[in-house]
C-alpha positions in Angstrom: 0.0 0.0 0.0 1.5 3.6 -1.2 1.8 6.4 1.7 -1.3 8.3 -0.4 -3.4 5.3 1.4 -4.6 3.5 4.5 -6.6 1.0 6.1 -9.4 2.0 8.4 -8.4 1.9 12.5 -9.4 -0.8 14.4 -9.5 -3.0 11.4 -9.8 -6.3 13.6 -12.8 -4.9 14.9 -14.1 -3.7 11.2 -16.7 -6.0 9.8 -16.4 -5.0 6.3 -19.8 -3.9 5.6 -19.8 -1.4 3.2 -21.5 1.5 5.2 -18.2 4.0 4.7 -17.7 3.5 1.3 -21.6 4.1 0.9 -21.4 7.3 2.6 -18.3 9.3 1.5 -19.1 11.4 -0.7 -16.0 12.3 -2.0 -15.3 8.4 -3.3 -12.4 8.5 -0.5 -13.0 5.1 0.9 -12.8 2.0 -1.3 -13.4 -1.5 -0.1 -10.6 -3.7 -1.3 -9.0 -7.1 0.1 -6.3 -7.3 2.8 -3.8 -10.1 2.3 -6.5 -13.0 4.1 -9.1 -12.0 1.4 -11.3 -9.6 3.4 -12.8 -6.8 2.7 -11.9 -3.8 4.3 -12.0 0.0 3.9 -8.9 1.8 2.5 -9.1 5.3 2.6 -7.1 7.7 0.1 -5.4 10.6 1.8 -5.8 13.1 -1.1 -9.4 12.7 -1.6 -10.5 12.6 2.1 -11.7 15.8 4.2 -12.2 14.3 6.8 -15.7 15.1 7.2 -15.8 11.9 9.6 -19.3 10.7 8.1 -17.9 7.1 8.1 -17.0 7.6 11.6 -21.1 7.9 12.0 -22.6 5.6 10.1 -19.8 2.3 11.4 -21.7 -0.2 13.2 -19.0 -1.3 15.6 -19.8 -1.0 19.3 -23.3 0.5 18.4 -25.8 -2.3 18.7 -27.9 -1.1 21.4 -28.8 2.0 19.5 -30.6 -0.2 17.1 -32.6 -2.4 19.6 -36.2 -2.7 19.7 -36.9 -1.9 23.3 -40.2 -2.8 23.7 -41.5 -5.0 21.1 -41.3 -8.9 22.6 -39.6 -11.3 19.9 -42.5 -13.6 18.4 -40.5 -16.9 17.4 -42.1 -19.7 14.5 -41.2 -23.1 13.4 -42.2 -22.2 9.4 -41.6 -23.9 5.8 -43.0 -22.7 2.4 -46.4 -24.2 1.4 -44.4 -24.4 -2.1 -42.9 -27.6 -2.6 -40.7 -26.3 -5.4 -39.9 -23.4 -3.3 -38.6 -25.2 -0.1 -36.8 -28.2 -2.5 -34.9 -25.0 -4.1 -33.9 -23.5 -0.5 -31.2 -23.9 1.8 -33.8 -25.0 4.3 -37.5 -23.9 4.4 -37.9 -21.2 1.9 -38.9 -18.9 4.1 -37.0 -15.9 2.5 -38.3 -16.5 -0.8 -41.8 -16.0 0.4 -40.8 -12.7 1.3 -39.4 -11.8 -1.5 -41.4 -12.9 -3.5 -44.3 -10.4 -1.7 -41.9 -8.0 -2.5 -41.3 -8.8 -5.8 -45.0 -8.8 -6.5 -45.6 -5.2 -4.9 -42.5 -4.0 -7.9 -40.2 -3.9 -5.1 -36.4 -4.6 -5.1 -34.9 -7.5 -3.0 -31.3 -7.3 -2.1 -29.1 -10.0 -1.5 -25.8 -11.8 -1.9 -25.0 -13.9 -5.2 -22.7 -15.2 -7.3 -21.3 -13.2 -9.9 -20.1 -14.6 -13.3 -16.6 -15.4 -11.5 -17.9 -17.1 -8.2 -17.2 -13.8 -6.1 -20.3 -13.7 -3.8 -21.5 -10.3 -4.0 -24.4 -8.1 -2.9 -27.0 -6.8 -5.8 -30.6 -6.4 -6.3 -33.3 -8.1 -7.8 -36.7 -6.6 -9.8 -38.4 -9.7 -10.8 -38.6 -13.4 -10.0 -36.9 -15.2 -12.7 -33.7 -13.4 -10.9 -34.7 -15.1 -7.0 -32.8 -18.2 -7.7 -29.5 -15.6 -7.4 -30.9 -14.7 -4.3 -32.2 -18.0 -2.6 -29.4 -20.5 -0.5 -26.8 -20.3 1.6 -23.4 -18.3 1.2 -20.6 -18.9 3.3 -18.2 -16.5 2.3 -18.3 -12.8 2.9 -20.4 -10.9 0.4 -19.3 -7.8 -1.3 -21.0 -4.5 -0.6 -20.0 -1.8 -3.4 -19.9 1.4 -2.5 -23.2 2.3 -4.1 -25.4 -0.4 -2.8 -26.6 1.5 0.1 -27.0 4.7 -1.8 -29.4 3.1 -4.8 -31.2 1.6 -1.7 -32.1 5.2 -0.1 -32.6 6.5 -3.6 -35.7 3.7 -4.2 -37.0 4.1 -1.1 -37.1 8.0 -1.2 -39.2 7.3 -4.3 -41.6 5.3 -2.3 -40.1 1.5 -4.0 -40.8 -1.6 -1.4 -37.4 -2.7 -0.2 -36.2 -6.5 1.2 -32.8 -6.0 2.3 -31.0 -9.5 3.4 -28.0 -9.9 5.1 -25.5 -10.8 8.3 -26.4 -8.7 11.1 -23.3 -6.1 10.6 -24.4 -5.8 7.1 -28.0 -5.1 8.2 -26.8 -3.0 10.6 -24.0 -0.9 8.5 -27.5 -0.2 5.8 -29.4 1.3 9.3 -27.0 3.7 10.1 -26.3 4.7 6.6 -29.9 5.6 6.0 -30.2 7.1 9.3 -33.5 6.4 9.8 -36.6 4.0 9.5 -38.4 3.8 6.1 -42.2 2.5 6.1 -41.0 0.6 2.5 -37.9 -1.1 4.1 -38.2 -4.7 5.2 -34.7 -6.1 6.5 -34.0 -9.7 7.4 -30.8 -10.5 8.7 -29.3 -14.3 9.3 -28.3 -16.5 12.0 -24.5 -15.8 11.2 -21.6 -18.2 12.2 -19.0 -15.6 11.1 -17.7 -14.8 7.1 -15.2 -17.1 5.8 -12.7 -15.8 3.8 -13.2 -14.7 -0.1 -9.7 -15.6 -0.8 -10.1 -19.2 0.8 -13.1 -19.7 -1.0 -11.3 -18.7 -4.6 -8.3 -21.2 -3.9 -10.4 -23.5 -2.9 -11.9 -23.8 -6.0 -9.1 -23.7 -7.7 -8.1 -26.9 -6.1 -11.2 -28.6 -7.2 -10.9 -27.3 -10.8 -7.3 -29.5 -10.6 -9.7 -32.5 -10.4 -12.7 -31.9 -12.2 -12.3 -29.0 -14.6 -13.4 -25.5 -14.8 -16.3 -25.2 -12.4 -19.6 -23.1 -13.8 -22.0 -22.8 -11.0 -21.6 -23.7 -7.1 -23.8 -24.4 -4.4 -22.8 -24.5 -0.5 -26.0 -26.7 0.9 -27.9 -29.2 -1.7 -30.5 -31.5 -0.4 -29.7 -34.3 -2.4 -29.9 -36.6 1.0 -32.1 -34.3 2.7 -31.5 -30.9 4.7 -29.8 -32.6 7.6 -27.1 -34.6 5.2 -26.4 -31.7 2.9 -23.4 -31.7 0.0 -21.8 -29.0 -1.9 -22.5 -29.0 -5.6 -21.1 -28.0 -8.8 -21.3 -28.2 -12.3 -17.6 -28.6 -13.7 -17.2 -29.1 -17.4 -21.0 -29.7 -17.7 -20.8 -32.1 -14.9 -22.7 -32.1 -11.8 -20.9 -32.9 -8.6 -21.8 -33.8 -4.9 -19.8 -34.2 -2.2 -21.2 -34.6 1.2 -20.0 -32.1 3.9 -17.8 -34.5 6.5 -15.7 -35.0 3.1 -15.3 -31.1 2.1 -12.2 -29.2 2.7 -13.9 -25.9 2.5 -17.0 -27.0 4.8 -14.6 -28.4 7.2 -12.5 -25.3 7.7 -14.9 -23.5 8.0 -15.5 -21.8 11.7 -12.2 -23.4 12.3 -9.2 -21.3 10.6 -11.1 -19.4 7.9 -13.5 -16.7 9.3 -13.1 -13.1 9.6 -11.1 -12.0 13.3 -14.1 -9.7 14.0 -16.6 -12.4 13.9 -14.9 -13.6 17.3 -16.4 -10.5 18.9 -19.4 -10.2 17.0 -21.7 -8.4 19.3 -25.0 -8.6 16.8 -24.1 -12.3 17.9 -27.0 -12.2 20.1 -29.9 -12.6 21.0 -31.7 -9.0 20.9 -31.2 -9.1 17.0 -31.5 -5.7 15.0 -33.4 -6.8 12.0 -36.7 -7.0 11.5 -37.0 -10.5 10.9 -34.0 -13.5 11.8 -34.3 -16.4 9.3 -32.3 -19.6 9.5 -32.4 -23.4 10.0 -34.4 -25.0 12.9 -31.7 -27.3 14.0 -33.0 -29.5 16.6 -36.5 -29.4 15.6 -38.8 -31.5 18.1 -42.4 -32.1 16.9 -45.0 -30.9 19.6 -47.8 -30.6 17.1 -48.9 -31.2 13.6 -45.9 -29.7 12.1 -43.5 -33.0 11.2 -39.5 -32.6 10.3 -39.7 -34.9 6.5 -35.8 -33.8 6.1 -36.6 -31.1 3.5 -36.2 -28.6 5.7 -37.7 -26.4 8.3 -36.5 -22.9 9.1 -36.6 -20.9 12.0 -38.4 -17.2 11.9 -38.0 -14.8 14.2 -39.8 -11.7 14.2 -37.9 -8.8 15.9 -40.2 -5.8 15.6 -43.7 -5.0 14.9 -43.1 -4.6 11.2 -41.8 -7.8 10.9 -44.7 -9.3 12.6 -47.0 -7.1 10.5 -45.3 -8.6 7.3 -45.2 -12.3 8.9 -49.2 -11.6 9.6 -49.8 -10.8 6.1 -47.9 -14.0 4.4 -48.9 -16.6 7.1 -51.1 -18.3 4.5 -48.3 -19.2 2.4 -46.6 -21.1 5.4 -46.6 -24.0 6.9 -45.8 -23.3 10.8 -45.9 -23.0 14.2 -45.1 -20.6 17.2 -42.0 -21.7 19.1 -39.5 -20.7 21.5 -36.6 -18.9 21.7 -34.8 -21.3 23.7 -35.8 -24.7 21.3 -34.2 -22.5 18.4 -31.0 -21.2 20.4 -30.1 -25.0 21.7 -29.0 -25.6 18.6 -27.6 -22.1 17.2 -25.4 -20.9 19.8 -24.8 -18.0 17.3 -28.0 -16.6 18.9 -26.8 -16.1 22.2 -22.8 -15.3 21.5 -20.5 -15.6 18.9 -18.2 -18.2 17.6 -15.0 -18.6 20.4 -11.4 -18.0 19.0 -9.1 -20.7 19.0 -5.8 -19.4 17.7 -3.8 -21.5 15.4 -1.2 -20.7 12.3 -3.9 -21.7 9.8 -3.4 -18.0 8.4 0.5 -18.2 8.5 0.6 -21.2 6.6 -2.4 -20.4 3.9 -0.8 -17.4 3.2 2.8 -19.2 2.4 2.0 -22.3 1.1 -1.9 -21.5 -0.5 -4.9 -24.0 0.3 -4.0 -27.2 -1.3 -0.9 -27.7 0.9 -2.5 -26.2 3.7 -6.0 -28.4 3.8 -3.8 -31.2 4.7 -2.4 -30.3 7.6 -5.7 -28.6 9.2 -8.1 -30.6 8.3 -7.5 -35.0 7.9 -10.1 -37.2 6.3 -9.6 -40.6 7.0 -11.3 -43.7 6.1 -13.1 -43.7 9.4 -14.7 -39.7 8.3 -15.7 -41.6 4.7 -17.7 -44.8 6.6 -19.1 -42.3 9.4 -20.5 -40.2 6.6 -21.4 -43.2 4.2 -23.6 -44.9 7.6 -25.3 -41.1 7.9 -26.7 -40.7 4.2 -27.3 -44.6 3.9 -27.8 -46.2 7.0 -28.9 -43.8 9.3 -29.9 -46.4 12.0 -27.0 -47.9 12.3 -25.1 -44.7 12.7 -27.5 -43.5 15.6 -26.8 -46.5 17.1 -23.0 -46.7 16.8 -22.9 -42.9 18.0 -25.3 -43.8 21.2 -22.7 -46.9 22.0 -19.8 -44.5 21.9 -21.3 -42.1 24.0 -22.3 -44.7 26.7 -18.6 -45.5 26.4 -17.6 -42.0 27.2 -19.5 -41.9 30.0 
């Protein structure tokens, strides 16, 4: 980096969501990659004033300024009445319901996709040929340009319906960048387990491409064995691939060595969230009533405000679901209640010297015991619960 330049203070703490870059309007703040792959403001020196709007509009250390203080969090157990819908989804389908209301009402849904290059990136949506872009999991921080949050203010100062989805940070960096509430804006923010690197991600397929060719499209969850034995797939050479996720590099690392430092100290990691309405997977799903887990997924929906709930009220018909607690949803994603805990290692030291393929095989070893344990969970799910009960009696 030349003198004329510099990173943002506190850039361990920065969450890289865009809200700076959004706001300067003198185009001095540019988000571009540090060495791990993250995005990160770098600020130019002769274009700056320092007019210290990015200074107002960070989200770092400012949660509690965006907390609904009076409004009591209504919690459902929820799945698209769609079938197509909910086969197409990470889980439930939930967010495509929404945007789709959105859609309908000539709205504009933002979300992260994948560009033509794999880079997962933040853009918006007018009709619903586009969802697909939209709909699934991406674990890998998203791109935010710098004009993203602008265009959003612009639409909704003309009165367009808004869906804005993303991590917490991201849905928080958008609230202080507008400033204020808008009638038209709907956010929904996810039950994040911190941003893995960009820059893993792109080795990572690079590594694969050694194998199978030049891959086309990508997807981090498919249900090919259901939504609790999920693979990642994609099309290399016109060829579709699965692998499961005990037998993925990238999956396996993930959490582990390859998240963003901030995400250690995430405090949107919580459970007062910031958005509107929380989507994500209803891990540990119990049934208590009519509603019965099939393994095609069932999603979790938290409403957060009254405007949320207003919007939940108005689409109810077009799920399938039932009011839960907070508690059966946070037993199994302990990103509601804190975030992820550091466990220092040299993952980053050796990635960055001797890239991912050399690196994979000293963090993360799979054996031919990891191949049978995840061949007995697709195929023989029986027999696995029962080994695993035996080896926990063991334990004990």
């Amino acid at each position: 980096m030349d003198a004329e330049h510099k990173t943002v203070a506190n850039s361990e703490l920065c969450c890289g969501c865009g809200a700076c870059a959004n706001i300067c309007h003198k185009r001095a703040i540019v988000l571009s990659q540090d060495k791990q792959g993250f995005y990160v403001p770098q600020i130019d020196r002769k274009k700056c004033i320092e007019c210290g709007l990015c200074k107002k509009v960070c989200p770092i250390g400012r949660k509690s300024e965006l907390e609904e203080p009076v409004f009591v969090p209504e919690v459902y157990a929820a799945y698209s009445k769609d079938g197509s819908v909910k086969r197409q989804s990470t889980s439930g389908g939930v967010f495509s319901v929404l945007a789709n209301h959105t859609l309908s009402k000539n709205g504009i849904v933002y979300g992260a996709a994948f560009d033509e290059n794999l880079t997962v990136r933040h853009i918006g949506i007018r009709t619903k040929s586009d969802l697909p872009k939209l709909r699934g999991s991406k674990y890998v921080q998203s791109f935010i340009s710098d004009n993203i949050f602008v265009e959003i203010k612009n639409e909704l100062l003309r009165g367009t319906p808004v869906l804005f989805t993303g991590t917490p940070c991201q849905v928080a960096g958008l609230k202080f960048f507008l400033g204020h509430n808008y009638d038209n804006l709907l956010t929904v923010d996810l039950i994040c387990h911190g941003v893995p690197s960009p820059k893993v991600f792109e080795e990572y397929l690079k590594d694969l491409e050694l194998e199978y060719g030049k891959i086309s499209s990508y997807k981090f969850r498919d249900k090919q064995h259901g939504w609790t034995h999920p693979n990642v797939e994609f099309c290399a050479n016109g060829k579709i691939y699965h692998i499961p996720y005990g037998l993925d590099y990238f999956i396996g690392l993930f959490g582990k060595s390859t998240i963003r430092t901030s995400c250690y100290s995430c405090e949107y990691a919580s459970s007062k969230r910031i958005s509107d309405i929380t989507v994500g997977d209803f891990w540990g799903f119990v049934q208590t009533g009519s509603m019965v887990d099939d393994n095609t997924g069932i999603s979790c929906l938290i409403c957060n405000t009254a405007y949320g709930k207003e919007c939940f009220d108005m689409l109810k018909d077009d799920f399938v679901y039932e009011k839960r607690t907070f508690e059966e949803v946070a037993r199994k994603n302990p990103r509601l209640s804190s975030p992820r805990e550091y466990h220092s290692n040299n993952f980053w030291d050796e990635f960055l010297t001797s890239g991912f393929r050399e690196t994979k095989k000293k963090f993360l070893k799979i054996t031919f015991i990891n191949k049978t344990v995840v061949f007995l969970r697709i195929y023989f799910p029986f027999v696995y619960k029962l080994l695993y009960n035996i080896r926990n009696k063991l334990k004990k």
